[in-house]
Each structure stands twice: as C-alpha cells, then as structure tokens.
C-alpha positions, 0 to 999 in steps of 0.5 A: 500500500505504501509503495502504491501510493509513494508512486502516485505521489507528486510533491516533496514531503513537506507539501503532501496533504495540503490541498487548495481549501487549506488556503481558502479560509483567510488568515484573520479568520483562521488564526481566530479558529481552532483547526477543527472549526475550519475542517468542520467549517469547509466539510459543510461548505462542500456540502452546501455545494453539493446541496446548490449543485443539485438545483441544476437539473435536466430531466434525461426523456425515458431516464430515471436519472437526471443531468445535474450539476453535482457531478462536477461539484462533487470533483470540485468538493473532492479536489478541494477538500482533500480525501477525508473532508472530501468524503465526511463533506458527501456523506454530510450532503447525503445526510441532509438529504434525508430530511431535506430535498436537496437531492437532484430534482428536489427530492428528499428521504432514504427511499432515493438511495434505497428503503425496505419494501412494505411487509417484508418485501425486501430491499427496495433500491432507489435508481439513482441511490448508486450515484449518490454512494458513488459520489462518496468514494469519488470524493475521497479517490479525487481528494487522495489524488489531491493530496498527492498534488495530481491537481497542480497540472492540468494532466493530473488534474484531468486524469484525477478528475476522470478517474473519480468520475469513472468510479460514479458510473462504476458504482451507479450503473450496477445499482440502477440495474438492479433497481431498475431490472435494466440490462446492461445496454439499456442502463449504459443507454439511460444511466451513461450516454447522455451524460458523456458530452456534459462530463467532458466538459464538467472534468475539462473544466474542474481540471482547469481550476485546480491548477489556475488556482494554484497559480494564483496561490503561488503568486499571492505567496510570492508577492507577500 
C-alpha cells in the first residue's frame, strides 16, 4: 500500500496533504479558529455545494436519472477538500438529504438511495441511490489524488478528475440495474450516454481550476 501510493505521489514531503481549501479560509479568520472549526467549517461548505449543485437539473426523456450539476461539484468538493473532508463533506450532503430535498430534482428521504419494501418485501433500491454512494468514494479517490498534488497540472488534474468520475458510473450503473431490472445496454443507454458530452466538459473544466488556482496561490505567496 505504501509503495502504491509513494508512486502516485507528486510533491516533496513537506507539501503532501495540503490541498487548495487549506488556503481558502483567510488568515484573520483562521488564526481566530481552532483547526477543527475550519475542517468542520469547509466539510459543510462542500456540502452546501453539493446541496446548490443539485438545483441544476435536466430531466434525461425515458431516464430515471437526471443531468445535474453535482457531478462536477462533487470533483470540485473532492479536489478541494482533500480525501477525508472530501468524503465526511458527501456523506454530510447525503445526510441532509434525508430530511431535506436537496437531492437532484428536489427530492428528499432514504427511499432515493434505497428503503425496505412494505411487509417484508425486501430491499427496495432507489435508481439513482448508486450515484449518490458513488459520489462518496469519488470524493475521497479525487481528494487522495489531491493530496498527492495530481491537481497542480492540468494532466493530473484531468486524469484525477476522470478517474473519480469513472468510479460514479462504476458504482451507479450496477445499482440502477438492479433497481431498475435494466440490462446492461439499456442502463449504459439511460444511466451513461447522455451524460458523456456534459462530463467532458464538467472534468475539462474542474481540471482547469485546480491548477489556475494554484497559480494564483503561488503568486499571492510570492508577492507577500
């Protein structure tokens, strides 16, 4: 495990693990706080993202599944936050989902994920409840890439962003499947195709700002 990670690694030693949301919260601010009060403050930012990404909507015709922005907040969110804030800022997400409707399409409740049937009648899997748990481990493979400083090249950051995306698809095509009772072609043709152009985008953008954001991190250390 740590060989594999020594070869993923991109940074000296001593930058390892600091992501660009360390540099977010300003110094008068964050001298004023405790460590833990500026992890917890970024955790619910990233959540609120994700909260305000799910109100960009596009119903798919003939799709369980909807176009929205959350997939690229969640690359953003993962990016930003590193692995761990990454993954506590979804599953902070996915817990305000339970009883508020800021899931996609406004919708709310354990049932979008899965519930058990009435009368025993087993477990009832919600057809985008894959995506949602999909999100989860994406942040936290995105985050780890970042860390790593995957995020510092345009490359990196690409390859980071497409592999975090892939892992999505991985875990929600499956479950929509069996939620659905879909077979593979039809869920590939509901659940991924048309979503491919506005993922290219999403990752080339998110790809994009990570090392712009860099740059500017850089420079703002130069001049002081």
């Amino acid at each position: 495990m740590t060989t594999a990670t020594s070869r993923l690694n991109r940074l000296p030693a001593a930058e390892r693990g600091i992501t660009i949301a360390d540099f977010l919260v300003p110094i008068t601010i964050g001298e004023r706080i405790s460590a833990r009060m500026r992890h917890i403050a970024l955790i619910v930012a990233g959540a609120l993202l994700m909260a305000l990404s799910a109100n960009v909507v596009l119903q798919v015709p003939g799709s369980p599944v909807p176009i929205s922005g959350q997939t690229f907040a969640v690359l953003l969110v993962g990016g930003a936050l590193g692995g761990r804030r990454g993954v506590a800022a979804m599953l902070t997400y996915l817990a305000m989902g339970l009883f508020l409707p800021v899931y996609a399409d406004h919708r709310q409740g354990l049932a979008v994920i899965g519930s058990w049937g009435r009368d025993g009648g087993g477990l009832v899997l919600g057809a985008t409840g894959g995506y949602l748990v999909g999100f989860v481990l994406a942040a936290g493979l995105v985050g780890r890439l970042a860390e790593l400083g995957w995020d510092r090249r345009f490359g990196g950051a690409l390859m980071a962003m497409l592999v975090g995306n892939i892992l999505i698809y991985l875990i929600g095509l499956p479950w929509l499947m069996a939620a659905t009772g879909f077979d593979l072609p039809t869920a590939v043709a509901k659940g991924l195709a048309p979503f491919i152009a506005g993922d290219a985008l999403k990752l080339a953008l998110a790809a994009g700002i990570f090392p712009f954001a860099w740059w500017v991190v850089g420079r703002g250390t130069d001049e002081r």
